[in-house]
C-alpha positions as a printed NumPy array, in Angstrom:
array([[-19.235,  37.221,  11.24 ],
       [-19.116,  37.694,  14.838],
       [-21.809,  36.645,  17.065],
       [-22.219,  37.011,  20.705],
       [-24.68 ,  35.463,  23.284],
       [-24.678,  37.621,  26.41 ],
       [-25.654,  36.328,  29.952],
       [-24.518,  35.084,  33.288],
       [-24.975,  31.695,  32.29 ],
       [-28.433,  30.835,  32.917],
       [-30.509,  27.773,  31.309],
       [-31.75 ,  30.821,  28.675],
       [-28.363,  32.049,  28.331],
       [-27.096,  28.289,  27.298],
       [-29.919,  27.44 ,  25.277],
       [-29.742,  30.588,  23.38 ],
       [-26.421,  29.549,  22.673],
       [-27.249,  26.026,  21.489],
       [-29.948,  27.709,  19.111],
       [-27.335,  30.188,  17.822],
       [-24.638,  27.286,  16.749],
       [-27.464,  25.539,  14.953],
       [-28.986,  28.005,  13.208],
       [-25.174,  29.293,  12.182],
       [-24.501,  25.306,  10.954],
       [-27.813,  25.321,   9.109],
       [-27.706,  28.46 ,   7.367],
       [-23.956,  27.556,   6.294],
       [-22.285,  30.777,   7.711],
       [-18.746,  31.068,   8.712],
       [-19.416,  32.848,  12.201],
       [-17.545,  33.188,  15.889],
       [-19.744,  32.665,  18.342],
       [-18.679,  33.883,  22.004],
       [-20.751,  33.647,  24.873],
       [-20.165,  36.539,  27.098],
       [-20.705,  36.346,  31.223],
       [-18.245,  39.218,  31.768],
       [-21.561,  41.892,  33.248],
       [-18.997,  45.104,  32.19 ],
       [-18.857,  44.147,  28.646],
       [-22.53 ,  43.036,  28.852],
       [-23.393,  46.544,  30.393],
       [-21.545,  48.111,  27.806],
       [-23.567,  47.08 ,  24.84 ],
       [-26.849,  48.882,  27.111],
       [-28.263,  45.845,  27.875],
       [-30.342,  45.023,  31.096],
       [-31.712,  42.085,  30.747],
       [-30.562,  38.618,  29.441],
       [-29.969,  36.428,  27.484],
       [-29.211,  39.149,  24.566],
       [-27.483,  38.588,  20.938],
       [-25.546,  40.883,  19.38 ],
       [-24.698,  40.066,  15.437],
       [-21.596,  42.226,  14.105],
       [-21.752,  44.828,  17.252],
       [-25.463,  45.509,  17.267],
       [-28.248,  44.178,  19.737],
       [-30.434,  42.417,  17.899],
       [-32.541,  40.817,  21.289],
       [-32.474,  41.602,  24.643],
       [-34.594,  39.609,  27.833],
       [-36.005,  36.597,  26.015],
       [-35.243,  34.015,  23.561],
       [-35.696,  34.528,  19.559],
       [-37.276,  32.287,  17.462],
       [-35.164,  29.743,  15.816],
       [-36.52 ,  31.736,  12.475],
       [-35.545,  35.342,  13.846],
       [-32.268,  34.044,  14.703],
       [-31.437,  32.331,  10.988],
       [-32.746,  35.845,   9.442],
       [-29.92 ,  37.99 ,  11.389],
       [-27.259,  35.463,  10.54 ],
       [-28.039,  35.226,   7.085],
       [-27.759,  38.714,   6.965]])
């Protein structure tokens, strides 16, 4: 599974990240997770705001954080 946390970089953008990696350990999921500052590849997926997560190629959030919940539920699949 491939995950990807997109932003700049921002506290959001990290702790997104952090919440991603957990949720991936708990759940027991063999994922890559990338965090992606590049704003052309970001831009490319439509997205405007950040942080965003795409799971597998699709957006799943865009301009705020997910719960800890919604975030198990797309990586579970």
């Amino acid at each position: 599974m491939k995950i990807e946390v997109l932003g700049a970089g921002c506290a959001k953008c990290q702790q997104l990240e952090e919440m991603v990696r957990a949720a991936v350990t708990a759940a027991g999921v063999a994922a890559e997770v990338e965090h992606v500052r590049d704003l052309r590849r970001i831009a490319g997926y439509g997205v405007l705001s950040t942080p965003a997560l795409v799971v597998e190629g699709k957006v799943k959030c865009a301009g705020r954080l997910p719960s800890r919940k919604e975030i198990e539920g797309w990586v579970k699949g």
